[in-house]
C-alpha positions as CSV (number, residue, x, y, z in Angstrom):
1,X,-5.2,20.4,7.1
2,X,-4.1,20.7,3.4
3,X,-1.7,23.6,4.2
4,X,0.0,21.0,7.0
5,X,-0.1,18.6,5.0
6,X,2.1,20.3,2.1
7,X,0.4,19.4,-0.1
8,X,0.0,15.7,0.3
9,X,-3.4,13.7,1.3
10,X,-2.7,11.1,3.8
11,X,-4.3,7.8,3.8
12,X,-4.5,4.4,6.4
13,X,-6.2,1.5,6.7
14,X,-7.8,0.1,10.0
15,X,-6.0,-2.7,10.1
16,X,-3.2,-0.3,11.2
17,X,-4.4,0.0,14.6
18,X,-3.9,-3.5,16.1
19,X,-4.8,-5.2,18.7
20,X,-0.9,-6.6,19.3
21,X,-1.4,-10.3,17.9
22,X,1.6,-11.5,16.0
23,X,2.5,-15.1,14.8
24,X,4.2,-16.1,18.5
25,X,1.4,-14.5,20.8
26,X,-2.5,-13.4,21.1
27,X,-3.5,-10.2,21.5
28,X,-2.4,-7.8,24.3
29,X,-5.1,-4.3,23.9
30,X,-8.5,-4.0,23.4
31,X,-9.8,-3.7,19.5
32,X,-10.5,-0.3,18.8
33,X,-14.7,-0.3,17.4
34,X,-14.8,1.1,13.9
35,X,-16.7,3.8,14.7
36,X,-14.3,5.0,16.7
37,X,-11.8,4.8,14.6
38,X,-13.1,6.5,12.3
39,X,-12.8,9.5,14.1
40,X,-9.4,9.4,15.0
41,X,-8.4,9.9,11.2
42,X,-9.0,13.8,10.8
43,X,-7.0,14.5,14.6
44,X,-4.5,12.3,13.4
45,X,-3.6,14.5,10.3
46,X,-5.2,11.9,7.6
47,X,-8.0,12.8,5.2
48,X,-8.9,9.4,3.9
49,X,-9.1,5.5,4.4
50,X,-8.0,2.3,3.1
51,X,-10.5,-0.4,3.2
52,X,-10.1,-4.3,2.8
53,X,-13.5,-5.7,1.5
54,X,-14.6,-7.1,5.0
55,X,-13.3,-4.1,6.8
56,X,-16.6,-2.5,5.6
57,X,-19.2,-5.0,5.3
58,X,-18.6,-9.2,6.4
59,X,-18.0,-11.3,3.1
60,X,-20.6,-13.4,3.5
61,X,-23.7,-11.1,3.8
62,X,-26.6,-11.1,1.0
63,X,-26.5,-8.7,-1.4
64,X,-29.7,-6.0,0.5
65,X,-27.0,-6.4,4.1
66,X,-24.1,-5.6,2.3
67,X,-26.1,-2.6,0.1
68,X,-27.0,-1.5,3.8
69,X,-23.7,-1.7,5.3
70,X,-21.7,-0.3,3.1
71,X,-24.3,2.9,3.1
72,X,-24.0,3.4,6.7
73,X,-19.9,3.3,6.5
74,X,-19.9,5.9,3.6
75,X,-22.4,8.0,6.1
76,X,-19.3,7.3,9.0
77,X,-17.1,9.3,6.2
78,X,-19.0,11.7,5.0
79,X,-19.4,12.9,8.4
80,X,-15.9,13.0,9.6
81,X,-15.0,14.9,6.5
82,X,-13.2,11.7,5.1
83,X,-12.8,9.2,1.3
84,X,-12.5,6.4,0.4
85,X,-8.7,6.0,-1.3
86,X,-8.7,2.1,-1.7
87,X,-11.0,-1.1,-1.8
88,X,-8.8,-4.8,-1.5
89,X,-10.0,-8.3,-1.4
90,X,-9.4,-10.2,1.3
91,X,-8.1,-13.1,-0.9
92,X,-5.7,-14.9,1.4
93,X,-7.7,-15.6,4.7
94,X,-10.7,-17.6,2.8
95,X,-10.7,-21.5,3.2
96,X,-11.4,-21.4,-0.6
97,X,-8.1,-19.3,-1.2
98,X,-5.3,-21.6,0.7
99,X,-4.2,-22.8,-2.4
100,X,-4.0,-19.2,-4.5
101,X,-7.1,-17.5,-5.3
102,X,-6.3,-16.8,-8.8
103,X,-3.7,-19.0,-9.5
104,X,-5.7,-22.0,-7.5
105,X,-5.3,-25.4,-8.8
106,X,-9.0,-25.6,-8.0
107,X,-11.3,-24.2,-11.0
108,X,-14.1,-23.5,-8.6
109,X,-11.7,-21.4,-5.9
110,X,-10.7,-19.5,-8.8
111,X,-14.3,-18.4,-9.6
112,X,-14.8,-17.4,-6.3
113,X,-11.3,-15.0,-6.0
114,X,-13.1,-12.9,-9.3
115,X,-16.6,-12.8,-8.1
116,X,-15.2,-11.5,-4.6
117,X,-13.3,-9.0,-6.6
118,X,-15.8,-8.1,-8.0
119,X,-18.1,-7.8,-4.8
120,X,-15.1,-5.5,-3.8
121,X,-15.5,-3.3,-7.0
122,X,-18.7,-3.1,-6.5
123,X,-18.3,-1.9,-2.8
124,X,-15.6,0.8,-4.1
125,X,-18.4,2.4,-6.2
126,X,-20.4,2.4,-3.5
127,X,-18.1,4.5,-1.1
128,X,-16.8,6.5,-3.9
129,X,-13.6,5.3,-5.2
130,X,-12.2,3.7,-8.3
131,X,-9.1,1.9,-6.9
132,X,-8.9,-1.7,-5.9
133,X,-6.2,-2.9,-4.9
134,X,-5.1,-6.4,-5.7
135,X,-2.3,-7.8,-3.1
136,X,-2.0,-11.3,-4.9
137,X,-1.0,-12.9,-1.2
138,X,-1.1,-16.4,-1.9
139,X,-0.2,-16.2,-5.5
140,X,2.7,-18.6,-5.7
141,X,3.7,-21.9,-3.8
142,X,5.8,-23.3,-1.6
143,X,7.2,-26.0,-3.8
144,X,8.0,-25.1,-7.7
145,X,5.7,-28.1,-8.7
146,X,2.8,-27.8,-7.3
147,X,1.9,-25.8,-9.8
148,X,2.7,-24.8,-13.2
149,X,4.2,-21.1,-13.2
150,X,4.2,-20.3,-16.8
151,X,0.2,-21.0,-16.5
152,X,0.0,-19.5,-13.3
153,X,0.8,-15.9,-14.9
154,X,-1.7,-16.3,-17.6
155,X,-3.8,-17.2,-15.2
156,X,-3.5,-13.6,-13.4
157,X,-3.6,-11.2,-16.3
158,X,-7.1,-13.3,-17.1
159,X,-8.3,-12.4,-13.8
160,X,-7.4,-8.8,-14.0
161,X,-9.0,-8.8,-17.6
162,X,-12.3,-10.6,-16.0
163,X,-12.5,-7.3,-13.4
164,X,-11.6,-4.9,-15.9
165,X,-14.5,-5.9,-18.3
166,X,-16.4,-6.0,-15.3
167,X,-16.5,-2.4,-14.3
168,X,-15.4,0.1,-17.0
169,X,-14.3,2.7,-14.6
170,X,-12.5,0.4,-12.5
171,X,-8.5,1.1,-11.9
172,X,-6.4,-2.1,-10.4
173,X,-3.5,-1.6,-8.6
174,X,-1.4,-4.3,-7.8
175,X,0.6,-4.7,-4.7
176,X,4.0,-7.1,-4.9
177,X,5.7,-8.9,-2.1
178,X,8.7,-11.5,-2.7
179,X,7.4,-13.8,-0.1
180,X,5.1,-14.6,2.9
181,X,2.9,-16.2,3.4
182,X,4.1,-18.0,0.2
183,X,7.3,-19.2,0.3
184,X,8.3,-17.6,-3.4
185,X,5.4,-15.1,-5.4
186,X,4.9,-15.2,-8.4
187,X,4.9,-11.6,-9.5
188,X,7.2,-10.9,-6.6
189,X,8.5,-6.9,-7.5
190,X,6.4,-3.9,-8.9
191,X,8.6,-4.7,-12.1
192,X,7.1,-7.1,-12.3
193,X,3.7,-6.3,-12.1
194,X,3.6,-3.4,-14.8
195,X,5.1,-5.9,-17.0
196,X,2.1,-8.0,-16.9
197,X,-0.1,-4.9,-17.2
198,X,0.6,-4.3,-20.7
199,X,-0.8,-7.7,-21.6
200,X,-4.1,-6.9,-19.7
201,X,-7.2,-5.7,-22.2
202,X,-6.7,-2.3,-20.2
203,X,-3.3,-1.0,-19.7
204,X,-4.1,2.4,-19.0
205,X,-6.7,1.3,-16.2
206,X,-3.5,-1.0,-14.3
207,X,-0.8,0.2,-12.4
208,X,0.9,-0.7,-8.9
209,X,1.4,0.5,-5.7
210,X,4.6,0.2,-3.9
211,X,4.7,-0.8,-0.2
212,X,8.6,-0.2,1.0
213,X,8.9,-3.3,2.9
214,X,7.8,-5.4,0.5
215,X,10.6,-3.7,-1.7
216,X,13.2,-4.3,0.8
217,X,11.9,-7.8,1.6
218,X,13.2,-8.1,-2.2
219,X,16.5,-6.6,-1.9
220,X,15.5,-3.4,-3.3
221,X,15.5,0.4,-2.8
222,X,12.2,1.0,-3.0
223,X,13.0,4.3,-4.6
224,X,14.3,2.6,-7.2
225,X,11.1,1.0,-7.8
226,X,8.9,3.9,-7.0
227,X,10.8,6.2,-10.0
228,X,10.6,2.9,-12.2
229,X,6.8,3.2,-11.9
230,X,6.4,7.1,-11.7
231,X,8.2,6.8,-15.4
232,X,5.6,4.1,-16.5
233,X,2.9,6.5,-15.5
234,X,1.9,3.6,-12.9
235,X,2.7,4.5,-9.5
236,X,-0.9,5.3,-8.1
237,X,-0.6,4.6,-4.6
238,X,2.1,4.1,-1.8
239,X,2.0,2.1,1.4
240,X,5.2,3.5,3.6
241,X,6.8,2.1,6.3
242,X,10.4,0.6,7.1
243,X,12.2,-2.7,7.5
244,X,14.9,-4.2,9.2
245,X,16.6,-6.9,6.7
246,X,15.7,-9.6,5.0
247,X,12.9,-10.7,7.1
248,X,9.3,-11.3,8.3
249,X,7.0,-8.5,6.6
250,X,7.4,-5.7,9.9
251,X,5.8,-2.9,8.9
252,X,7.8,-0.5,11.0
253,X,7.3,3.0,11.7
254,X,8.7,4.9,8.3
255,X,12.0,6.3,8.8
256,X,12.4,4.6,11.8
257,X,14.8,1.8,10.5
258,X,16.9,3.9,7.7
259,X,16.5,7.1,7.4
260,X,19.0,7.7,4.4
261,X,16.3,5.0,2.8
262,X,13.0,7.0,3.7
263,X,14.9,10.0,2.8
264,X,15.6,8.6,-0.5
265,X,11.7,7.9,-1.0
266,X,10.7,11.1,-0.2
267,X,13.4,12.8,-2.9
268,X,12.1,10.9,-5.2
269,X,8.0,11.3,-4.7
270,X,8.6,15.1,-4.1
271,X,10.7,16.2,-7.2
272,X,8.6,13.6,-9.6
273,X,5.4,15.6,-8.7
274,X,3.6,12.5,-7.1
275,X,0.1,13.5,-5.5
276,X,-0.5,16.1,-7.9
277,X,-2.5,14.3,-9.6
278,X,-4.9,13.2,-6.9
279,X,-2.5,10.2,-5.5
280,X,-1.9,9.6,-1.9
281,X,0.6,9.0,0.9
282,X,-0.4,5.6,2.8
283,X,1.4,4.3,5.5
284,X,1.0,0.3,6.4
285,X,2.6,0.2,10.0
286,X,1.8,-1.5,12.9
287,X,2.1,-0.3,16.8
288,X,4.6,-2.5,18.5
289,X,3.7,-5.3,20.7
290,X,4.4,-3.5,24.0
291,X,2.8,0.0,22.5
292,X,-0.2,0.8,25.6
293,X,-3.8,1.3,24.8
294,X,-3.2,4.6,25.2
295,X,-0.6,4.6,22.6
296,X,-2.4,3.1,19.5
297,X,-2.0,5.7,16.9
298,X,1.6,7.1,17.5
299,X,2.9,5.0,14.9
300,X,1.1,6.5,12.5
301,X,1.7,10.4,14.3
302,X,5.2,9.6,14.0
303,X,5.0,8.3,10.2
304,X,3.2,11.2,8.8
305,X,5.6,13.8,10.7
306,X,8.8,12.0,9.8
307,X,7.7,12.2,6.1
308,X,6.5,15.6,6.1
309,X,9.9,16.3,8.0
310,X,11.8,14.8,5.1
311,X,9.7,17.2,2.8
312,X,10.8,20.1,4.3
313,X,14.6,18.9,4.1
314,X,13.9,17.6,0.8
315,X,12.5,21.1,-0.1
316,X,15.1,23.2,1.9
317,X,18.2,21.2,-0.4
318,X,19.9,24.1,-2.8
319,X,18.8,22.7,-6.4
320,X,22.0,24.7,-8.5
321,X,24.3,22.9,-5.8
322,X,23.6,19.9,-6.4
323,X,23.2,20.1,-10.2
324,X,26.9,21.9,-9.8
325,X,27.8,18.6,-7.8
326,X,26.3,16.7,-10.1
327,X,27.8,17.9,-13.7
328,X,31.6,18.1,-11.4
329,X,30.6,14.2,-10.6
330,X,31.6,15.1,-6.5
331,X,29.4,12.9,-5.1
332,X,31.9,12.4,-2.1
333,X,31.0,16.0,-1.5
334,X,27.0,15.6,-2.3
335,X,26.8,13.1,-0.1
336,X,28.2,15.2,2.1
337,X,25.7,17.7,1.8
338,X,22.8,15.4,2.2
339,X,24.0,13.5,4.6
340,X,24.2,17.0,7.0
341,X,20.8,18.2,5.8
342,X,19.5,15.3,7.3
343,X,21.3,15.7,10.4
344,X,20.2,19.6,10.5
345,X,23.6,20.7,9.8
346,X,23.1,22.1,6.0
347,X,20.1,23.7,5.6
């Protein structure tokens, strides 16, 4: 699959294949079993998967069940040929966690967010990866005084330094989001994030990854925050999908929304390098309420194949023209040109 993959190693979470609930209706198709999902991965075109904590084992089993459990899904990869790219905490469902997890105004719920995290780490080990992903949901408020900001940061990079010291090997990448289900985050852009990653014990072991909703949610290109990263040396991970406006989080196909927008992603991933160094392409996107059973996984089909479609344009584009554009500053006429690649007209 590596040759049709150019190059890239493709990555999803279960959670991707929904059973159609949203936030005005209950489900309309059947869960998928995990087993079975499982094997759709490798016919799909994807080599590994992204796991929250309880997508492998329950969060409230003993330490022996969840020793067990999380054997028996590494056996599940193994077999199908697949890794382990990601582990996250499921920090924001948790009665303990409706007030923050980190950033809780209760000393206790804070204890619990870091030993879950650390349950998490622990899991990641155990399936082979490195990576845990922090999504810091519920980190913020929905009135400015309800809690005190300035401590509320601190209170973060002491968390991140807790799970650091925790597991020496350990690499934390955090995930930002503007908004929902808080009404305002605290650490609401990647910027954001890698700024508070120099003031962990550990920068080198903290970096981000960028989801292109959440970007957009923020007003942003989330090119523009992917290269920010890439030049930090901190983009480690990517969850892509699209957006329309200024929204609910809708984790759209990617490329299906804006296509000069996925386009710019791609450009930008492709000519910095990224997944040479072992990074992957995720996608976060959801099937559509009306999407049939028999239907579940063409979002994701459609994802991968748009973005290795936008490879090959990206690929196909005439590097001395455009540097000739560029120095000439015609970007009238650049535009031009890309705009017609992507419409098959250049090539």
């Amino acid at each position: 699959m590596a040759d049709a993959n150019k190059g890239y190693r493709f990555t999803f979470g279960p959670w991707n294949l929904s059973a159609g609930a949203d936030m005005f209706g209950p489900a309309v198709r059947k869960e998928i079993p995990f087993s079975r999902m499982i094997k759709l991965y490798k016919r799909l075109g994807f080599d590994g998967v992204q796991f929250h904590d309880d997508d492998v084992v329950p969060a409230d089993w003993g330490a022996a069940e969840t020793q067990r459990g999380v054997r028996r899904v590494k056996r599940m990869l193994d077999n199908e040929g697949l890794f382990c790219e990601l582990v996250a905490p499921r920090l924001w469902e948790h009665p303990k966690t409706i007030d923050g997890a980190f950033t809780s105004n209760s000393a206790s719920d804070r204890r619990y967010a870091i030993e879950r995290s650390k349950r998490t780490i622990d899991i990641g080990r155990a399936l082979g990866t490195k990576n845990l992903v922090l999504w810091l949901a519920r980190e913020g408020t929905y009135i400015r005084e309800a809690k005190d900001p300035v401590a509320a940061v601190g209170a973060i990079v002491d968390a991140i330094n807790a799970l650091l010291e925790y597991d020496p090997d350990v690499r934390i990448l955090l995930e930002a989001k503007p908004n929902e289900p808080m009404d305002s985050s605290y650490l609401p852009t990647a910027a954001h994030m890698i700024g508070i990653a120099y003031r962990t014990a550990d920068p080198s072991r903290v970096g981000v990854l960028i989801e292109s909703a959440h970007a957009i949610l923020a007003g942003l290109d989330p090119s523009e925050e992917m290269a920010y990263a890439i030049w930090h040396d901190k983009l480690w991970s990517v969850h892509l999908n699209d957006q329309n406006g200024l929204k609910f989080d809708e984790d759209k196909a990617f490329g299906s929304v804006d296509l000069r927008r996925a386009f710019n992603q791609v450009w930008v991933l492709e000519r910095a390098g990224y997944g040479q160094n072992g990074e992957c392409v995720g996608f976060d996107v959801k099937p559509m309420r009306t999407t049939k059973q028999a239907d579940i996984t063409k979002h994701l089909s459609n994802s991968r194949q748009f973005f290795l479609d936008l490879v090959d344009v990206v690929r196909s584009l005439d590097g001395e023209r455009i540097e000739k554009l560029r120095r000439s500053r015609d970007y009238a006429e650049l535009e031009r040109y890309i705009l017609g690649a992507l419409m098959g007209r250049e090539r």
